[in-house]
TORKOL-4160 file (C-alpha; in steps of 0.2 Angstrom, whole numbers, padded with zeros to 4 digits, m for minus):
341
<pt num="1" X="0244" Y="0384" Z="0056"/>
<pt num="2" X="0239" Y="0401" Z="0057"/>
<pt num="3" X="0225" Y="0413" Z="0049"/>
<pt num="4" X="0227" Y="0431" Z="0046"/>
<pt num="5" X="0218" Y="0437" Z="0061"/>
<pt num="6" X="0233" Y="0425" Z="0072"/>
<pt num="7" X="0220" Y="0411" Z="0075"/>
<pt num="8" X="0230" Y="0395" Z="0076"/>
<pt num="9" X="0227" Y="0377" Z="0073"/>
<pt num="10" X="0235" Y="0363" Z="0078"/>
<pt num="11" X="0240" Y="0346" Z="0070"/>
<pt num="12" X="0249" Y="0333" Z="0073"/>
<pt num="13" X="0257" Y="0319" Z="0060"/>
<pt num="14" X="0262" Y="0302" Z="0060"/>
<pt num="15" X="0279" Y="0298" Z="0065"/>
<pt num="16" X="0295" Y="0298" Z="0063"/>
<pt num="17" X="0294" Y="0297" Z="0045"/>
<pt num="18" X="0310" Y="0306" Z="0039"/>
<pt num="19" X="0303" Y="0317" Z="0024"/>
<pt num="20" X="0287" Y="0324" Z="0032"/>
<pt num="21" X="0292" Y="0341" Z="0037"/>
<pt num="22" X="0298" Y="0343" Z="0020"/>
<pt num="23" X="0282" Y="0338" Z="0012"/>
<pt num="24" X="0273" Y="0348" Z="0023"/>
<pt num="25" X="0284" Y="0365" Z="0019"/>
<pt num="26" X="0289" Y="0362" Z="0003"/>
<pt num="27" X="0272" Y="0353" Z="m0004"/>
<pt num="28" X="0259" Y="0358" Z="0005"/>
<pt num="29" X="0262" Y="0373" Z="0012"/>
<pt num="30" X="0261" Y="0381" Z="m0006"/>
<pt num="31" X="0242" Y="0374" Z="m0007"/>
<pt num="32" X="0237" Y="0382" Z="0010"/>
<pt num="33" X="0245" Y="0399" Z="0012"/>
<pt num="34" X="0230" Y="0412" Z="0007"/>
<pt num="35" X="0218" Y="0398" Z="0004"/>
<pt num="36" X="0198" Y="0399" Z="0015"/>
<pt num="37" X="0203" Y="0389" Z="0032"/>
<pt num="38" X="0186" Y="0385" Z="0030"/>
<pt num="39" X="0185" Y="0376" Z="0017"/>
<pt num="40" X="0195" Y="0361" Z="0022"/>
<pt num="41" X="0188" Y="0346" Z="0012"/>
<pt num="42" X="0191" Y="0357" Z="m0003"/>
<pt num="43" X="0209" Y="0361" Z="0004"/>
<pt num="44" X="0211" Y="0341" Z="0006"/>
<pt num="45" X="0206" Y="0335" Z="m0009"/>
<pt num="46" X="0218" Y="0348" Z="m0017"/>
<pt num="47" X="0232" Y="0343" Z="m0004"/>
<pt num="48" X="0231" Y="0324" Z="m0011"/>
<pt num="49" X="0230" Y="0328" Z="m0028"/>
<pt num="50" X="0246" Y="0339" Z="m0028"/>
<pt num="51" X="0254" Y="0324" Z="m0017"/>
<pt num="52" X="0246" Y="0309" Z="m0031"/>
<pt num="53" X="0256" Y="0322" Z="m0043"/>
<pt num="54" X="0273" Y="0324" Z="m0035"/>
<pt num="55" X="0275" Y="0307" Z="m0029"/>
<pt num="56" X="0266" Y="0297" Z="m0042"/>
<pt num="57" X="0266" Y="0278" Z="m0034"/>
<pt num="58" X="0260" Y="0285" Z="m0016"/>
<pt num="59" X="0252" Y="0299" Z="m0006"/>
<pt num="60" X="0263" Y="0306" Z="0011"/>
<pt num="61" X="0244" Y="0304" Z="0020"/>
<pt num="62" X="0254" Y="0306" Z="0039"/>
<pt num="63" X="0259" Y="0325" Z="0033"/>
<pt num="64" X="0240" Y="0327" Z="0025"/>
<pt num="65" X="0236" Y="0322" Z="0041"/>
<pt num="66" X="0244" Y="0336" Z="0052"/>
<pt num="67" X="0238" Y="0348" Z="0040"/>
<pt num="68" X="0220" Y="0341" Z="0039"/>
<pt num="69" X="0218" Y="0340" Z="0059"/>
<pt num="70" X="0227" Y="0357" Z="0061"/>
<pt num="71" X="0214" Y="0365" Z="0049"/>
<pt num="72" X="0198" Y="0357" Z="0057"/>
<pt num="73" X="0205" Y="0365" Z="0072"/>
<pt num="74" X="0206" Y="0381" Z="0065"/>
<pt num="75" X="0189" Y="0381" Z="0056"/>
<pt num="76" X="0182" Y="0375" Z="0072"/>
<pt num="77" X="0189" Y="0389" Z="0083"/>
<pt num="78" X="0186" Y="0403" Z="0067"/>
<pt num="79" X="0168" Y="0398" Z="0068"/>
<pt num="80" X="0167" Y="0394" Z="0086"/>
<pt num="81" X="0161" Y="0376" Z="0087"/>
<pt num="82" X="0169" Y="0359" Z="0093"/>
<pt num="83" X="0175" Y="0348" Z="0076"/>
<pt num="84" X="0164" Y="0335" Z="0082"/>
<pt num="85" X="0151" Y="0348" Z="0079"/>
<pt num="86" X="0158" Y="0353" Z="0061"/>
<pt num="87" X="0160" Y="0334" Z="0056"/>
<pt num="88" X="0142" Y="0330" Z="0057"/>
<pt num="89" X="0138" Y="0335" Z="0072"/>
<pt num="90" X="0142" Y="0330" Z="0090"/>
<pt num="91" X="0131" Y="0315" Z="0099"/>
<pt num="92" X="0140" Y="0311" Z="0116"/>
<pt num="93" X="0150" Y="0319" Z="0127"/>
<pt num="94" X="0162" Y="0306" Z="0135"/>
<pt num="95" X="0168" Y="0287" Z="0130"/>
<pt num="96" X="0175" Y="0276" Z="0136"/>
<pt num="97" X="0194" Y="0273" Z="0137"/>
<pt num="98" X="0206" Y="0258" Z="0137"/>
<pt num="99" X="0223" Y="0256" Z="0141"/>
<pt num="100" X="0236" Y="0252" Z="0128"/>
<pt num="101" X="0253" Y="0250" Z="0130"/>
<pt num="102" X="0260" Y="0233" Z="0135"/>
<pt num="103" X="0275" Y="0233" Z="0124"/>
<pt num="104" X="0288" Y="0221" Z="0122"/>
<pt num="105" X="0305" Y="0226" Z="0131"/>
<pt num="106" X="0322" Y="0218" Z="0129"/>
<pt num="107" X="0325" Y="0206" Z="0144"/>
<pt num="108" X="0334" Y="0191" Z="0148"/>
<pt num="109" X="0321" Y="0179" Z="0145"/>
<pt num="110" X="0301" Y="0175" Z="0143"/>
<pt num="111" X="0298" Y="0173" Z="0161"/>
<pt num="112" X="0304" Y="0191" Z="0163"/>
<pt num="113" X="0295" Y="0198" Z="0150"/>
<pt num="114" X="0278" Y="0188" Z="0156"/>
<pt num="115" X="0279" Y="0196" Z="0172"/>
<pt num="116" X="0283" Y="0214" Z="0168"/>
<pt num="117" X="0267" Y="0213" Z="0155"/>
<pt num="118" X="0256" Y="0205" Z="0168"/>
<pt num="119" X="0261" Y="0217" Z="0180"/>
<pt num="120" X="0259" Y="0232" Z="0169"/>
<pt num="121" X="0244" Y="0224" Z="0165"/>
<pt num="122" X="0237" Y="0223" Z="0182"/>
<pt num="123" X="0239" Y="0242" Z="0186"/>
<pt num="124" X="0229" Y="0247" Z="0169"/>
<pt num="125" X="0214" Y="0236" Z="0172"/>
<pt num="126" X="0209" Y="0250" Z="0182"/>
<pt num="127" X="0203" Y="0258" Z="0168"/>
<pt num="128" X="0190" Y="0242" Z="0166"/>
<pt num="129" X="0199" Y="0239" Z="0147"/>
<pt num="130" X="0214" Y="0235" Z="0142"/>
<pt num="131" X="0225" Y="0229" Z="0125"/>
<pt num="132" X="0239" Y="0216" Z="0125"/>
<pt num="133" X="0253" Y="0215" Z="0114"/>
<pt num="134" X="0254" Y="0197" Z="0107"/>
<pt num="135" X="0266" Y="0190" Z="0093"/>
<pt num="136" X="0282" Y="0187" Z="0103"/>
<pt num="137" X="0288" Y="0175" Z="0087"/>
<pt num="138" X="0297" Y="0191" Z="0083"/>
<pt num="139" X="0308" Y="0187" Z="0097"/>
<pt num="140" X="0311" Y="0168" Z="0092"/>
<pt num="141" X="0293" Y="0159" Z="0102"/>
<pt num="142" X="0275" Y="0154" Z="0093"/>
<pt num="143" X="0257" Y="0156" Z="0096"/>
<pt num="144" X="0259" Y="0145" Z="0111"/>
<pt num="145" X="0270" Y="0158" Z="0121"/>
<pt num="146" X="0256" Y="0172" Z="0116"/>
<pt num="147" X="0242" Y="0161" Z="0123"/>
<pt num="148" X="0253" Y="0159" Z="0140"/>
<pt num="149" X="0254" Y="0178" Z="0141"/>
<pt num="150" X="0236" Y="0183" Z="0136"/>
<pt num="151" X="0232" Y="0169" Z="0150"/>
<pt num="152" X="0243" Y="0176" Z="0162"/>
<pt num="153" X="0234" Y="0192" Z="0160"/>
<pt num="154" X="0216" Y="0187" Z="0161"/>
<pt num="155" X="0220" Y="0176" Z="0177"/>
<pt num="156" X="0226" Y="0195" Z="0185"/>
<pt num="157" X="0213" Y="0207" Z="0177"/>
<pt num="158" X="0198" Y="0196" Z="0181"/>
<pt num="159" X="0185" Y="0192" Z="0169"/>
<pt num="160" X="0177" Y="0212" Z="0171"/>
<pt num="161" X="0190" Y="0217" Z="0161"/>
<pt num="162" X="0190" Y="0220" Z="0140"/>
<pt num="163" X="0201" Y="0213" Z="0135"/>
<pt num="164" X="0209" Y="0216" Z="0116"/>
<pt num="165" X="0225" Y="0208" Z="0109"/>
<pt num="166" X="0236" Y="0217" Z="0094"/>
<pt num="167" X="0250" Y="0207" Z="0086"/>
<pt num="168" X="0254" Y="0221" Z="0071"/>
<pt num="169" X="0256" Y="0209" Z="0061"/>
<pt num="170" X="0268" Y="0199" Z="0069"/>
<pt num="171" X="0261" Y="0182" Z="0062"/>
<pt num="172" X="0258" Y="0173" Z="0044"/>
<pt num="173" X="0241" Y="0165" Z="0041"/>
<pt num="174" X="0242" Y="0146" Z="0047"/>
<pt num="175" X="0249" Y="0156" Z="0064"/>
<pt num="176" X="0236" Y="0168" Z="0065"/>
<pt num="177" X="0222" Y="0155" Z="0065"/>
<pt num="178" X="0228" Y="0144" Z="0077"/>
<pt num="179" X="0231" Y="0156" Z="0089"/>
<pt num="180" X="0213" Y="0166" Z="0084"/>
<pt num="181" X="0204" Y="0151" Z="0086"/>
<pt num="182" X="0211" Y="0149" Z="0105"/>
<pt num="183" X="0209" Y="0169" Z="0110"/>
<pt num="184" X="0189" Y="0163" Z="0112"/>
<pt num="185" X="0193" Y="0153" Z="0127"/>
<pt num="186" X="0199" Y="0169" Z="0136"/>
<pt num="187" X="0185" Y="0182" Z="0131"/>
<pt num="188" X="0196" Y="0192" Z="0119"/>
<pt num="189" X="0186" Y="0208" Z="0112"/>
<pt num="190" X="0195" Y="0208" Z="0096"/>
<pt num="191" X="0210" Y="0201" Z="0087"/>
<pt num="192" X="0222" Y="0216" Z="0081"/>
<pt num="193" X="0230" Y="0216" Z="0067"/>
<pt num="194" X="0235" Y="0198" Z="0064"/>
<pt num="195" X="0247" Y="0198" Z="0048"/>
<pt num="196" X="0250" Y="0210" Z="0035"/>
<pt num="197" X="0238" Y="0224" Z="0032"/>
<pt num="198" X="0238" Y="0222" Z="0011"/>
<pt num="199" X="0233" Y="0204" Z="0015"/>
<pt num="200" X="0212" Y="0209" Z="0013"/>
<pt num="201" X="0208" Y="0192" Z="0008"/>
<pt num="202" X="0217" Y="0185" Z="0023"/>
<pt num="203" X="0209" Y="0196" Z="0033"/>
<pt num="204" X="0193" Y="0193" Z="0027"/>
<pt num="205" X="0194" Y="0175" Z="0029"/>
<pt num="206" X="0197" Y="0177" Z="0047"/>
<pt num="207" X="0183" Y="0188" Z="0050"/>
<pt num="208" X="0173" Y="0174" Z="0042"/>
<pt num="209" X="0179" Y="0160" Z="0051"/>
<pt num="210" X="0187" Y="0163" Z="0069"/>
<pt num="211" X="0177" Y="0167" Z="0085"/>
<pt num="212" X="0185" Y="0184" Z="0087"/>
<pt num="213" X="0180" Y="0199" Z="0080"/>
<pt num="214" X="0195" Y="0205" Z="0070"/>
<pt num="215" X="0199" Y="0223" Z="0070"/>
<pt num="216" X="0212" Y="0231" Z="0058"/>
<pt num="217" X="0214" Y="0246" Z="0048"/>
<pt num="218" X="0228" Y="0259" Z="0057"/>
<pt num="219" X="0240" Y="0256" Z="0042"/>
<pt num="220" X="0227" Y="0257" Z="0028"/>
<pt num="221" X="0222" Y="0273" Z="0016"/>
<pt num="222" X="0208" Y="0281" Z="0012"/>
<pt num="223" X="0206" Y="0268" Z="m0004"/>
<pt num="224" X="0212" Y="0253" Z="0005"/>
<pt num="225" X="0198" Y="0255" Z="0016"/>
<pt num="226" X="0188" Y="0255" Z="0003"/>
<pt num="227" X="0194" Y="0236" Z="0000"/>
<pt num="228" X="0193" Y="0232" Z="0017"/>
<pt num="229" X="0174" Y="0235" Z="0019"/>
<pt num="230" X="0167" Y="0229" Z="0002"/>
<pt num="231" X="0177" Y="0213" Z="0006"/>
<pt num="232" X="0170" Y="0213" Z="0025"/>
<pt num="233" X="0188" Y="0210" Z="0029"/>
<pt num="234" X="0186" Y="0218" Z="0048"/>
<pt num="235" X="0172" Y="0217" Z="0061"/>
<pt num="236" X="0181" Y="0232" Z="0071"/>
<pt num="237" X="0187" Y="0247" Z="0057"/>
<pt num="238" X="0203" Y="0255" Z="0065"/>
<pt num="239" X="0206" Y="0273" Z="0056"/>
<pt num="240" X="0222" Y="0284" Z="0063"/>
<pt num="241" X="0219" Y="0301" Z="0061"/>
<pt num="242" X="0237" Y="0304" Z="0060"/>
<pt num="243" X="0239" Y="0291" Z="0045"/>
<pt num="244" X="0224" Y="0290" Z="0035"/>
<pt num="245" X="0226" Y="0310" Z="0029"/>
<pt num="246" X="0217" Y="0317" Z="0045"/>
<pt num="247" X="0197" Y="0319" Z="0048"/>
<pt num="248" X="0194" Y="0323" Z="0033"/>
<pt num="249" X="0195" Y="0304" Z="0025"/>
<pt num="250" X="0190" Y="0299" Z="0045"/>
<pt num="251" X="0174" Y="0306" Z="0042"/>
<pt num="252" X="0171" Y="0299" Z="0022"/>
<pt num="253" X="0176" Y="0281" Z="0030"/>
<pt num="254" X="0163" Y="0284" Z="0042"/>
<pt num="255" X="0150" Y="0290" Z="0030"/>
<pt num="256" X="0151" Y="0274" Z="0021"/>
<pt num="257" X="0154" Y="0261" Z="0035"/>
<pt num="258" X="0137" Y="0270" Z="0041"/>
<pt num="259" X="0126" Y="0268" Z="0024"/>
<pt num="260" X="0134" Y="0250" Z="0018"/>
<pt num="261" X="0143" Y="0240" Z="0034"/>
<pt num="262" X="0139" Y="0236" Z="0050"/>
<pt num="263" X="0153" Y="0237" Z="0057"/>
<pt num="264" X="0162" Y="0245" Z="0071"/>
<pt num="265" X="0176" Y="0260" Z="0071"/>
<pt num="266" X="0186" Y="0264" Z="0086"/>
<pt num="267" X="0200" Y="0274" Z="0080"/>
<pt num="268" X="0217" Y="0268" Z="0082"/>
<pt num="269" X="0226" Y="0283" Z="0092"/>
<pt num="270" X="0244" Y="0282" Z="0097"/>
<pt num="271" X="0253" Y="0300" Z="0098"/>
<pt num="272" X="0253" Y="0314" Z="0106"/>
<pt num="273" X="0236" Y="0327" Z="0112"/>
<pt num="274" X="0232" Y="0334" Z="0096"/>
<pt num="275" X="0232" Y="0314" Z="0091"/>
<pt num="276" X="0219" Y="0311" Z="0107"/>
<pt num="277" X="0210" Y="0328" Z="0102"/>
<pt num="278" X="0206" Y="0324" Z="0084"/>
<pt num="279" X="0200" Y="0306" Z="0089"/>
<pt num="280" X="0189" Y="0312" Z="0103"/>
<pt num="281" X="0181" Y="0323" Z="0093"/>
<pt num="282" X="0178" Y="0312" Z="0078"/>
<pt num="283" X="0172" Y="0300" Z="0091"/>
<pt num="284" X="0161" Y="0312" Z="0097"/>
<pt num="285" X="0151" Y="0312" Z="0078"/>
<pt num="286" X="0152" Y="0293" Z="0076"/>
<pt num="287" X="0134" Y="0284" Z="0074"/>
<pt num="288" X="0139" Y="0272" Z="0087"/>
<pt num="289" X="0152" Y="0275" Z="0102"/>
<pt num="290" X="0169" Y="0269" Z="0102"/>
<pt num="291" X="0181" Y="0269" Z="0113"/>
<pt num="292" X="0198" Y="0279" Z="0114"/>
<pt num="293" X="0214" Y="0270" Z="0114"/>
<pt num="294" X="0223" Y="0278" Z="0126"/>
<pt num="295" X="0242" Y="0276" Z="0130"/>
<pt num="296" X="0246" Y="0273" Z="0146"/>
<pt num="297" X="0267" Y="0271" Z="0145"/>
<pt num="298" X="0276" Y="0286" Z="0151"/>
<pt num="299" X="0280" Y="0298" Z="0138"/>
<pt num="300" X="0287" Y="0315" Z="0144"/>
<pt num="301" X="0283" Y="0324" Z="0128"/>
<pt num="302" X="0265" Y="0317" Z="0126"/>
<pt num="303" X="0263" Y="0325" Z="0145"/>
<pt num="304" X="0270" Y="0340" Z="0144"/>
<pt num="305" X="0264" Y="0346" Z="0128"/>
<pt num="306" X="0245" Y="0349" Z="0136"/>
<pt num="307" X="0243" Y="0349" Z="0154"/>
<pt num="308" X="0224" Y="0343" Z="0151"/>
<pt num="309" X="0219" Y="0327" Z="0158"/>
<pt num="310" X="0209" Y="0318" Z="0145"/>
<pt num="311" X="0204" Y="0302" Z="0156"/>
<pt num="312" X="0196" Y="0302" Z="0171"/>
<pt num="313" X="0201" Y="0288" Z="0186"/>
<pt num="314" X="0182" Y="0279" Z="0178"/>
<pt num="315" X="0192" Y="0278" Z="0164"/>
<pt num="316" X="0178" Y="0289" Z="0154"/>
<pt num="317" X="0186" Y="0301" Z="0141"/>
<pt num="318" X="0176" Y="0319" Z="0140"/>
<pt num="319" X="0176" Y="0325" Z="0123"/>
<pt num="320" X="0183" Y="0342" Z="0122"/>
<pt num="321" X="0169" Y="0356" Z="0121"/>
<pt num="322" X="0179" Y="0369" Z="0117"/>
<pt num="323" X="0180" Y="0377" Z="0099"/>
<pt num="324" X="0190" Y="0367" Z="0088"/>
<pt num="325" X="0200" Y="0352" Z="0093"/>
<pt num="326" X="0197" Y="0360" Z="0112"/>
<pt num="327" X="0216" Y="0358" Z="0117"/>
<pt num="328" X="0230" Y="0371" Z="0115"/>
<pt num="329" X="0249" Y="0366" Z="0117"/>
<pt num="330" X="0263" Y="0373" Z="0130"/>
<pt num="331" X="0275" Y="0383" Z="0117"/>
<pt num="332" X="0289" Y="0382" Z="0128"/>
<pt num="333" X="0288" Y="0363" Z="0128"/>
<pt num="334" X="0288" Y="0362" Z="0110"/>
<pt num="335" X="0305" Y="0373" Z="0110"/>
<pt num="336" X="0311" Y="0362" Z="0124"/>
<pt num="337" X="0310" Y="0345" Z="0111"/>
<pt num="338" X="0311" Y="0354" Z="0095"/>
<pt num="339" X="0325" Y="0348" Z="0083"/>
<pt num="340" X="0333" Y="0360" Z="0071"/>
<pt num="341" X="0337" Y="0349" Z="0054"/>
């Protein structure tokens, strides 16, 4: 996004969604050209309204996103201040980071895949905080072969280590339980995720009655959180800049987890750097800290985009003090992996 005087912003949206460029061209696009970049929450609610109108029975939030995050980015550099500053105003300066990653791969059999995950797992605990992937019942096992691994792991990593567990909503109720009333036994931070995430009441019941906190809300819009925190369905609120419409609604869901719920936000990040950016900065306004989600596979694009190293071998994660999100992208690299529909 760019303003007359050739400031840009940048933003970033969720993917792959087929349709989002078009939304954001042919929809959006309309709503921004010649508008105040300063006045982004007007520009957002306007962005969702024309979106409610056009496609009735949803909202395209992950191409609100993009364009949300790419105009705090360019209010923040027009006015010369950090978004953190411009979203309420900026109370650290680093957080900490985990490691997230840990994906399931396509191998000959479990033993295989326990011991690439341990291993993987091993090498990030240097971070001092990690996240597991559990819910291997996709691939044809139970709860039991999930407890294996999340043993495995905590038998390598130590007991120093955070450890968090996401299943995305790999398992149905009675599975979830059993294997939430377990995690306990190896010090599990949170439970992520567990089943659906329209399932409120289930998710509610969890958080009443397992030993785990229970952290959910990557999938969830602005007015599903809503449900979420009246109904104390999560211990741990799990926004995605990238999917929830942007900072914009980040910062609403903040306001209200801060005047009527005690509970945590650590914002669900998984992208590229604009993704890390605009969570760094919204963490940087949070009441409470939180820590960054930080993926550690390798990811040629993520790392060539921005040649900024965002986490530090402490694994702290300085928030960007420059104006705006505080990152600029390599053009070149962006032609390198553009796609021309």
């Amino acid at each position: 996004m760019e303003a007359s005087d050739g400031t840009v912003g940048w933003g970033e949206c969720w993917g792959p969604i087929a349709g989002t460029r078009e939304t954001v061209e042919e929809i959006l696009r309309p709503v921004i050209v010649g508008a105040n970049p300063m006045a982004v929450e007007r520009l957002y609610d306007r962005m969702y309204h024309v979106c409610r109108a056009a496609y009735q029975s949803i909202v395209p939030l992950p191409a609100i996103s993009g364009v949300d995050i790419a105009l705090w980015d360019l209010k923040g550099k027009l006015s010369d201040q950090p978004v953190s500053e411009l979203l309420g105003g900026r109370r650290r300066d680093k957080t900490t980071a985990y490691a997230t990653g840990h994906y399931f791969q396509p191998v000959d059999d479990l033993e295989e895949q326990y011991r690439r995950l341990v291993a993987e797992a091993k090498a990030n605990a240097d971070l001092g905080a990690i996240k597991l992937k559990v819910g291997l019942q996709l691939q044809g096992y139970g709860p039991e072969e999930d407890l294996e691994l999340v043993r495995r792991v905590r038998s390598v990593v130590g007991d120093d280590v955070r450890l968090m567990v996401d299943a995305n909503y790999a398992y149905e109720m009675p599975t979830a339980r059993e294997a939430g009333e377990r995690l306990g036994e190896f010090d599990v931070h949170w439970f992520e995720e567990p089943f659906r995430p329209e399932s409120v009441d289930g998710y509610a019941e969890l958080t009443v009655s397992l030993p785990v906190r229970i952290a959910g809300g990557e999938c969830h819009t602005p007015v599903e959180f809503d449900r979420l925190l009246v109904s104390n369905a999560v211990d741990v609120a799990q926004p995605d800049l990238c999917n929830v419409g942007g900072n914009t609604p980040a910062r609403r869901i903040a306001d209200r987890v801060r005047s009527t719920r005690n509970v945590e936000i650590v914002p669900n990040v998984w992208g590229m750097p604009i993704a890390i950016a605009a969570s760094l900065q919204y963490i940087g306004m949070l009441a409470s800290d939180a820590m960054l989600e930080f993926d550690r596979s390798p990811n040629p694009l993520r790392e060539e985009l921005c040649t900024r190293s965002f986490v530090d071998d402490d694994g702290r994660a300085e928030i960007p003090t420059e104006a705006g999100l505080g990152v600029e992208l390599d053009r070149s690299a962006i032609e390198t992996y553009r796609v021309t529909p």
